[in-house]
C-alpha positions as MATLAB code, in Angstrom:
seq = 'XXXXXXXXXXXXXXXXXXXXXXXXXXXXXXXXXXXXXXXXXXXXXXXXXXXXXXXXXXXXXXXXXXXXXXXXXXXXXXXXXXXXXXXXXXXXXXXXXXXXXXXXXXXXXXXXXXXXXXXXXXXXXXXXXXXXXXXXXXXXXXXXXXXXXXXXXXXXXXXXXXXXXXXXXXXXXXXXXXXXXXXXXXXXXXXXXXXXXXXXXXXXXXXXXXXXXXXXXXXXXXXXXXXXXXXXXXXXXXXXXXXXX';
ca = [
     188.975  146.554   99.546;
     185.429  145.574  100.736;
     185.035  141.913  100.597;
     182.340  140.271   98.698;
     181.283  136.404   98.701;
     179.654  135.056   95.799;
     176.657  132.415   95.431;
     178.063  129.658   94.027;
     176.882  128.418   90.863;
     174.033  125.792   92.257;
     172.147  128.845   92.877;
     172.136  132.119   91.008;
     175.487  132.640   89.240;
     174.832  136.097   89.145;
     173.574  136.962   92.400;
     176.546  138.577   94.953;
     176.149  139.032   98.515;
     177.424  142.363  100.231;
     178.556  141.006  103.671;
     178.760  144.682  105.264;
     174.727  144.855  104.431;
     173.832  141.799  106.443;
     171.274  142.640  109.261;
     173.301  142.358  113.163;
     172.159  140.036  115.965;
     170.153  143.194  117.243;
     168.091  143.563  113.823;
     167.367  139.625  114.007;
     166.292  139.932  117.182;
     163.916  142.494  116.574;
     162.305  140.307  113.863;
     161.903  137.238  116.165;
     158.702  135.866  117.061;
     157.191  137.336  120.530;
     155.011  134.639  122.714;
     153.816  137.165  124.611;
     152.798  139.890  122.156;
     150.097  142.197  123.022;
     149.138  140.504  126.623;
     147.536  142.268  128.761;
     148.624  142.502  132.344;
     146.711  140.961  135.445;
     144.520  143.451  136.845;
     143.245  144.928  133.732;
     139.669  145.855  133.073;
     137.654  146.533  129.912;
     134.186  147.493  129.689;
     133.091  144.301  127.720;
     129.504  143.640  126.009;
     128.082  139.872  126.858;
     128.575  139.308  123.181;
     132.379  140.604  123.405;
     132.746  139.249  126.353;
     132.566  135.861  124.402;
     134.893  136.646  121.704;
     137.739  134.831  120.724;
     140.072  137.781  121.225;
     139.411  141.352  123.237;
     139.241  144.103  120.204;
     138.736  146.796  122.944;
     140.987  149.273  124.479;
     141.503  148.771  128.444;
     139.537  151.073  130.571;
     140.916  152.663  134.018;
     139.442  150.610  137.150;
     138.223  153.409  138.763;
     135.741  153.946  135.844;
     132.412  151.544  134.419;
     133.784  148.447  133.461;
     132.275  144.858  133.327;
     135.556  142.514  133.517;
     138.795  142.048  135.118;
     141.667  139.887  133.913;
     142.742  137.806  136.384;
     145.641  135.593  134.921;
     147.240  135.468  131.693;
     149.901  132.435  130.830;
     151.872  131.811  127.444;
     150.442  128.590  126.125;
     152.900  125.712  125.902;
     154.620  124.021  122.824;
     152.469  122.087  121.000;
     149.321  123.457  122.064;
     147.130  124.611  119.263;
     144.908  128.153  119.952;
     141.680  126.610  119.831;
     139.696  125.961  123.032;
     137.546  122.889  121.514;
     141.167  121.269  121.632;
     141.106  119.242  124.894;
     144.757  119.547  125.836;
     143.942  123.395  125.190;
     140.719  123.160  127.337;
     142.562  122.067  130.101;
     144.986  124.762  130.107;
     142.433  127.193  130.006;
     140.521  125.619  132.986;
     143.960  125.033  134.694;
     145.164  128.700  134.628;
     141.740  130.506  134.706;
     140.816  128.480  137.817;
     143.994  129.761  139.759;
     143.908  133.179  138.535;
     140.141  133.654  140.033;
     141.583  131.949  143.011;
     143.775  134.600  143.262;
     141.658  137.110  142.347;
     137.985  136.573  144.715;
     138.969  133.284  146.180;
     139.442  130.121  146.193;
     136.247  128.455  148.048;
     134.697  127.028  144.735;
     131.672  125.946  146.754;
     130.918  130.296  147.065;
     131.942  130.422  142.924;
     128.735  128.085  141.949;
     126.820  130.348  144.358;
     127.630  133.258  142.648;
     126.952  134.937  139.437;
     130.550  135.268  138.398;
     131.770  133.542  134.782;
     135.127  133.030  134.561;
     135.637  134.146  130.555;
     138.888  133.680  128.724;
     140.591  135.106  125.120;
     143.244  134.486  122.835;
     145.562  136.956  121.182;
     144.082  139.086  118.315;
     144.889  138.301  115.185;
     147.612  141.019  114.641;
     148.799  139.345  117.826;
     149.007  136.390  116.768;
     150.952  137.409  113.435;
     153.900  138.905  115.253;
     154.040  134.962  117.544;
     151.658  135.183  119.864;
     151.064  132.199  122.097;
     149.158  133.109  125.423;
     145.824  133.208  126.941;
     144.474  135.758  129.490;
     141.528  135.016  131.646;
     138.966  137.112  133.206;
     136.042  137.231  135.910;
     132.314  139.225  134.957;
     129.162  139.167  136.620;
     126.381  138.117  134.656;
     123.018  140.074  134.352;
     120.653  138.435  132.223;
     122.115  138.628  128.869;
     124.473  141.411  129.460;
     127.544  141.984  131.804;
     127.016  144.658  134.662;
     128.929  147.146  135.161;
     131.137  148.102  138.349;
     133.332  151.208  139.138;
     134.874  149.264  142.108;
     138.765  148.844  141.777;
     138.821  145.480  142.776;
     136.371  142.321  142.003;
     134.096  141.904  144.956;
     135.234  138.881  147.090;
     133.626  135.859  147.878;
     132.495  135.424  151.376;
     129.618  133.266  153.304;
     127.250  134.785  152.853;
     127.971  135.883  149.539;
     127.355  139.716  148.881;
     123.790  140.203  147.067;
     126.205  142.104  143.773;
     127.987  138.786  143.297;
     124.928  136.004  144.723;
     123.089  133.502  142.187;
     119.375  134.388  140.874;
     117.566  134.129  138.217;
     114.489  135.040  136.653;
     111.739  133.357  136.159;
     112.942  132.622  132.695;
     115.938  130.906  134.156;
     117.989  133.903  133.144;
     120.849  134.713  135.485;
     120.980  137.766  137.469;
     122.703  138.995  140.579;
     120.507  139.106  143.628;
     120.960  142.450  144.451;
     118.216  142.977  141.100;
     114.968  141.518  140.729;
     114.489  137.880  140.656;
     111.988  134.897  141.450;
     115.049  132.248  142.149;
     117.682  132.202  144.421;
     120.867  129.737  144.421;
     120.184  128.288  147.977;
     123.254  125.603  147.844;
     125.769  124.314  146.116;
     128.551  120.898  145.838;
     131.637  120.543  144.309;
     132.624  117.072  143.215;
     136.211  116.027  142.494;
     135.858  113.834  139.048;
     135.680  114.168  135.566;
     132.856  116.217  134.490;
     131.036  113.620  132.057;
     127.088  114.453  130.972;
     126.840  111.213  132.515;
     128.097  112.305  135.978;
     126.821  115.632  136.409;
     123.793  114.683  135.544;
     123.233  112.596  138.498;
     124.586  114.932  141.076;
     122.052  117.762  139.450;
     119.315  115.203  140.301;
     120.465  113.366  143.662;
     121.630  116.782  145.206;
     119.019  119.333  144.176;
     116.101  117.960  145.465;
     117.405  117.056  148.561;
     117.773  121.059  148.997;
     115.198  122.729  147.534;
     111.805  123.546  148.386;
     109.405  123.647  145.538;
     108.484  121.771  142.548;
     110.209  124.100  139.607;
     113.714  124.871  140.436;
     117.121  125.765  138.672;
     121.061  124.681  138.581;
     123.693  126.145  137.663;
     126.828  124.042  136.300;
     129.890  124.699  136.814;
     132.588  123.056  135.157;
     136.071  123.810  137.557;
     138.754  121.836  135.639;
     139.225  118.382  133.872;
     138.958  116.741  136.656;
     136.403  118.607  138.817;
     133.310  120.566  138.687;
     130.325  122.256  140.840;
     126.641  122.131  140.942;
     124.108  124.752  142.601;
     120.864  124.868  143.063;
     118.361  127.595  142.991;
     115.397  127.821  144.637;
     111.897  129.766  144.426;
     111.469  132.785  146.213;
     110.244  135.766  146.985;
     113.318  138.098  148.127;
];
């Protein structure tokens, strides 16, 4: 005789329970909340836009590395208990910086001094929302070269690496505008040096190292920087300079 157990009274007389229909530790499981849901793996590239490139979440399918593509993900990390998916949360902020900052490490290098002088961005998303419906806690982190107001487009397999000097694909110009763009394209500005400084990043602080260091190290009267913030505690500053190459 199959055995039955009844809701007792404090809830709906009526109501009876078939134990033999109850869903297994296997069928639970396959309900439970994933962390990591939808992550894409290190060493990934899309073929991002500068505005999707700045998205919250990466809508686009991956893209082989072999083929055009503008981005590579170089780190991806569940985000720990407590912390909210929202990057103007400063606990969050520093997570991001944290893990992004070791993942380009790993990725071009680690000589931050070479970052600021090149036109790399370190760019960073959170799950989609689908993601995030089935649990979905993690952030992935990427590297792009900047052109202007797009991202250009490589078919190399790997991210080019930073080296002194670094490679005219990767190095700091701008136009005259002030608009970023690798020196390997036209450009009236060059970066021509660069500091890193181990503190916290306040307007305060980098504001004075943009105007003790750069003029010690440029040339003529209009000039550029580029900031760089590393992580909480730490940042870089480079300075571009007028030219005609």
């Amino acid at each position: 005789m199959r055995r039955l157990t009844v809701v007792p009274s404090t809830a709906l007389a009526s109501l009876v329970v078939v134990l033999a229909t109850l869903p297994g530790p296997a069928a639970l499981a396959a309900g439970a909340a994933d962390p990591m849901a939808g992550a894409p793996e290190v060493g990934t590239c899309y073929d991002l836009s500068y505005k999707e490139g700045g998205a919250d979440a990466i809508e686009e399918e991956p893209v082989a590395c072999t083929a055009p593509h503008t981005s590579t993900i170089t780190a991806v990390e569940q985000l720990p208990d407590g912390l909210p998916l929202d990057s103007s949360d400063p606990q969050t902020a520093a997570f991001i910086g944290r893990t992004c900052l070791a993942g380009s490490d790993q990725a071009i290098g680690d000589d931050h001094r070479l970052l600021a002088l090149s036109a790399y961005a370190r760019i960073n998303f959170f799950p989609t929302q689908d993601d995030q419906s089935a649990g979905a806690r993690w952030i992935s982190c990427g590297i792009a070269v900047f052109n202007a107001r797009s991202l250009v487009r490589t078919s190399d397999p790997e991210p080019i690496a930073l080296a002194d000097p670094v490679p005219e694909e990767i190095a700091l110009c701008m136009t005259k505008r002030g608009l970023v763009e690798p020196c390997a394209r036209p450009h009236a500005y060059r970066a021509v040096a660069a500091t890193v400084v181990k503190k916290k990043p306040t307007d305060a602080r980098v504001r004075k190292t943009i105007e003790t260091f750069c003029p010690r190290v440029v040339s003529t009267k209009k000039w550029f920087y580029r900031y760089l913030p590393l992580t909480s505690s730490s940042y870089a500053v480079a300075c571009l300079d007028k030219t005609t190459s």
